[in-house]
Each structure stands twice: as C-alpha cells, then as structure tokens.
C-alpha positions as CSV (number, residue, x, y, z in Angstrom):
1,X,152.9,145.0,118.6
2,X,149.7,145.8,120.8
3,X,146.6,143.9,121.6
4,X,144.1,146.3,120.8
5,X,141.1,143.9,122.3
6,X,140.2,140.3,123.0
7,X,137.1,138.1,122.1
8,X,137.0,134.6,122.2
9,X,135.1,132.2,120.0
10,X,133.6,130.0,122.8
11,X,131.7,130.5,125.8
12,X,135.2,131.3,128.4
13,X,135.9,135.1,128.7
14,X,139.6,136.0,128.4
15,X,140.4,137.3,131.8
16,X,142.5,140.4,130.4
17,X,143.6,141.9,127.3
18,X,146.7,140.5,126.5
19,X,150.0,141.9,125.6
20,X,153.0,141.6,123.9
21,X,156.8,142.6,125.2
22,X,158.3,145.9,124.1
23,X,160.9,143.4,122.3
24,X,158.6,142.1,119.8
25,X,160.0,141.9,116.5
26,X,156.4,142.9,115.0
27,X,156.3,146.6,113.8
28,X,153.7,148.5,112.2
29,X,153.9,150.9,109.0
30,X,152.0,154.1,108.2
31,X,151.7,152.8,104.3
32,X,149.2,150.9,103.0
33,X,150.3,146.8,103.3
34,X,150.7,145.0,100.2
35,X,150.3,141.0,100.7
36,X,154.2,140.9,101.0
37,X,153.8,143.2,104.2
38,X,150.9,141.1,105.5
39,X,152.9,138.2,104.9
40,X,156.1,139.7,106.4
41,X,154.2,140.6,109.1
42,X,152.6,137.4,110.1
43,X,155.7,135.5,109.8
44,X,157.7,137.5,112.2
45,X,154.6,137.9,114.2
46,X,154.2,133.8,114.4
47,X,158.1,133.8,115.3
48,X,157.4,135.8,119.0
49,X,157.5,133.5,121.3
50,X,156.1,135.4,123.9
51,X,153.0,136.3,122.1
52,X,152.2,132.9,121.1
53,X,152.6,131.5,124.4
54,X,150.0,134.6,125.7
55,X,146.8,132.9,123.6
56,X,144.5,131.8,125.9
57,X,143.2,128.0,124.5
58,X,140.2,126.1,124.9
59,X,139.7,122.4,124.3
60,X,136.1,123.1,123.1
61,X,136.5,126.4,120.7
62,X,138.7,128.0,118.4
63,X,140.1,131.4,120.4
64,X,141.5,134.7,119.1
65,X,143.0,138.0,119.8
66,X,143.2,141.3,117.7
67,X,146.6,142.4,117.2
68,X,147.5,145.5,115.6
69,X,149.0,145.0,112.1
70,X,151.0,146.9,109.7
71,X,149.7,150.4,108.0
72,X,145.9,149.9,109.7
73,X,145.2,146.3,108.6
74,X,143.1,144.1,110.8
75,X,145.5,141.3,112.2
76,X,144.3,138.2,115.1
77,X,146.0,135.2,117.1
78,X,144.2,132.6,116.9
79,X,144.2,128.8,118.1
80,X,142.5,125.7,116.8
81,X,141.8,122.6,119.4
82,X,141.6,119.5,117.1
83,X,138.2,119.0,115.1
84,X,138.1,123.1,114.7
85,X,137.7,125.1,111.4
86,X,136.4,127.7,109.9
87,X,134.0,126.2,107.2
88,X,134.1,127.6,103.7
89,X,134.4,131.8,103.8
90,X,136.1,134.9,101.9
91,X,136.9,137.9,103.2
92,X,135.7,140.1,100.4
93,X,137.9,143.0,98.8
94,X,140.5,142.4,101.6
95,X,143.7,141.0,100.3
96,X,145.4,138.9,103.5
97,X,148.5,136.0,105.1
98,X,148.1,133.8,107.0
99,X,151.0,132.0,109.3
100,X,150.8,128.7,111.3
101,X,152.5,129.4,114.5
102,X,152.2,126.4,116.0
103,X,150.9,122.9,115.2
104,X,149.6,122.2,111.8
105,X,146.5,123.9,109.8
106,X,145.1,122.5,106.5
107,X,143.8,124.8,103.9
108,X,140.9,123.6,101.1
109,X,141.1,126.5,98.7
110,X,139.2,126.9,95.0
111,X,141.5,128.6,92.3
112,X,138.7,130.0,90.8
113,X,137.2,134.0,91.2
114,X,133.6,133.8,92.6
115,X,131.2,136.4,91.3
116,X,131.3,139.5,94.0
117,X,127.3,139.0,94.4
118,X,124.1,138.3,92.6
119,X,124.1,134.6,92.9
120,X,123.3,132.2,95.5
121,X,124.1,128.9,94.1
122,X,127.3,128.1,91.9
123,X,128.2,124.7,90.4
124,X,131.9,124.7,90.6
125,X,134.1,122.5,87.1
126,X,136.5,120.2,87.9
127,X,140.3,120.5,89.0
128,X,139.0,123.8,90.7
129,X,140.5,122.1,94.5
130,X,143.3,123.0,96.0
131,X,145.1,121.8,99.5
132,X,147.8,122.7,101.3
133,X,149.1,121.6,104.8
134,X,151.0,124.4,106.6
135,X,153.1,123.0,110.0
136,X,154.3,125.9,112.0
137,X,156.8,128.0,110.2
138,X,154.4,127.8,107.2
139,X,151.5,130.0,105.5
140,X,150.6,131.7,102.4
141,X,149.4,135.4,101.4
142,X,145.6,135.6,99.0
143,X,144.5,138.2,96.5
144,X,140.8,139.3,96.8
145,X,137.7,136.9,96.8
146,X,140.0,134.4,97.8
147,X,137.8,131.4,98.9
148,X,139.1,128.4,101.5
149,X,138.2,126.9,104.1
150,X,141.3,126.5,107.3
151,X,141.1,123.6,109.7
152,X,143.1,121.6,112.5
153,X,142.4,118.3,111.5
154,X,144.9,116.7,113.8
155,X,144.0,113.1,115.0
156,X,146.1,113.9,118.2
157,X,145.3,116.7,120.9
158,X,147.2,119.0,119.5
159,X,146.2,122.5,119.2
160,X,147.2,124.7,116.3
161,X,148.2,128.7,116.4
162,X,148.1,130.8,113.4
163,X,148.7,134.8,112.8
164,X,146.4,136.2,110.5
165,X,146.1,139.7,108.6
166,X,144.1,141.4,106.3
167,X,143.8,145.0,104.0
168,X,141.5,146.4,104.1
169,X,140.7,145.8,107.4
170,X,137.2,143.1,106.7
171,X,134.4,144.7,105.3
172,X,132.8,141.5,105.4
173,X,132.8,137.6,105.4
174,X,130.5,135.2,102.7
175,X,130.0,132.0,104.4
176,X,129.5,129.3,102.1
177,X,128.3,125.4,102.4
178,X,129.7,122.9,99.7
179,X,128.3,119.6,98.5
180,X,130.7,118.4,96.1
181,X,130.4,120.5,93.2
182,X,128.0,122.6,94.4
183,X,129.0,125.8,96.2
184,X,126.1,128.1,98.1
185,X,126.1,131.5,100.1
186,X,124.4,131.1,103.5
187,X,125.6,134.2,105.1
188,X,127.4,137.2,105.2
189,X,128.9,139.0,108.2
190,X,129.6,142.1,109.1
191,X,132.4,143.7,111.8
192,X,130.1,143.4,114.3
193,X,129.4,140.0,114.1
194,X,133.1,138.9,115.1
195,X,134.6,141.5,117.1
C-alpha cells in the first residue's frame, strides 16, 4: 500500500507524505471492489502495524491520510483525539468499510434509505436508531445512502485510529444536523473540499 497524499484536519501540516513498508499485507486489485473487498481491505490494512504507528496525531483535531485502496477506491487513516467526530454525513452512491485500528469508535446509524435529493427537512419514525461500538479489531461495511455519524467518545485520552474505504471513490458528502426526530441537510461537499 502507498500513501498517495496527506492532509490533515487541523491547523498542523504533516511534515511529509507518509509511507508504508514493502511488507504490507494491503494489496490492491484492478476489479471493481465489492463491500467484501473494502471490508477485506480495511481489516488487513488496520492489522499493519507499521502504518498505524506512521499517523501523525493531534490532541486538538481529527488527522488523516489517503491511502490507496483496492481496484481505484478512495481509502484514508485516520485518528480521532477524544471529543472528535464526524457529525451526521453520507457518502452518496459510494458503497464503503470501515475498521477501528486502534482505540474505540462509536457509530449512530439510521436503518432507514434517505431520499437521494429534493428535500431539506425529514422527520425521521421511531426505532429508526442504531449504535454500535467498534474497539480495535472491529468495523462494519455500508450499502449506498448509508447515513451515521462516527465518534471517539472516550472519557480518557485515548485516541482512536480507523481505516476507511469507499467505491466509488466520493462523489460527495450530505452533512446533516439532527434534533431528535428531526433530520436536515446543511451541506454538501464536494472532492475538493476534503482533499
């Protein structure tokens, strides 16, 4: 596996791309990824050692890494000080995994299929919730419109470190805010808001 560039979500630069050894156990594929691939990928991915310890962290901001995944998806490292999440957010057509790596994430998900557009404001029914706590070792793999939010909610100062992949690579991103049952778009981003 190959970093094939760097941002980070705070104000600290990284100092250089980073890379993985020639040993990784992380291959690509020249087929299009199913979610099993994604999934395969960001386990063994999460498992590398090397590349986990190579994430540069900051106390203050969530940090990530692009990392080349399987059969040209759009894969990142990414770490989570305490207190850090993503808010509420799909990722659009793109089916995806996700793996903790290290620490422990929370995911708040709705199993429920969101209109792809013409709406702004959506009252969501009851026993629509889902949660899921994911130590390392764990993680799941989503369909399309799949809508969560992911989040470190540890007490202690304990950052987590999760693999993430998606197919097609991320057209874009709906960001939602939620007041109990009430669920509204606020934004959508583009590529070239994140990378």
């Amino acid at each position: 596996m190959s970093v094939s560039s760097a941002a980070v979500a705070a104000s600290q630069p990284v100092a250089a791309p980073v890379s993985t050894p020639t040993s990784s156990p992380v291959s690509t594929s020249a087929s299009t990824p199913t979610q099993a691939d994604l999934l395969d990928f960001v386990r063994r991915a999460a498992a590398d050692a090397d590349l986990i310890a190579s994430l540069p962290l900051d106390p203050e901001g969530r940090t990530w890494v692009r990392l080349e995944g399987p059969g040209g998806s759009e894969a990142w490292l990414i770490g989570w000080p305490p207190g850090t999440g993503t808010g509420w957010h799909d990722h659009a057509e793109s089916v995806g995994a996700f793996v903790t790596a290290a620490g422990e994430l929370k995911e708040h998900s709705l199993a429920v299929r969101l209109p792809a557009d013409g709406w702004k404001t959506l009252e969501l029914a009851d026993g629509v919730d889902r949660e899921r706590r994911l130590p390392a070792g764990k993680g799941r793999s989503f369909g399309r419109h799949h809508v969560h939010e992911v989040l470190n909610d540890s007490s202690a100062d304990q950052h987590a470190i999760s693999v993430h992949a998606y197919y097609p690579p991320l057209p874009q991103i709906r960001r939602f805010s939620r007041s109990g049952p009430i669920l509204r778009l606020e934004q959508v981003e583009r590529p070239e808001d994140w990378q």
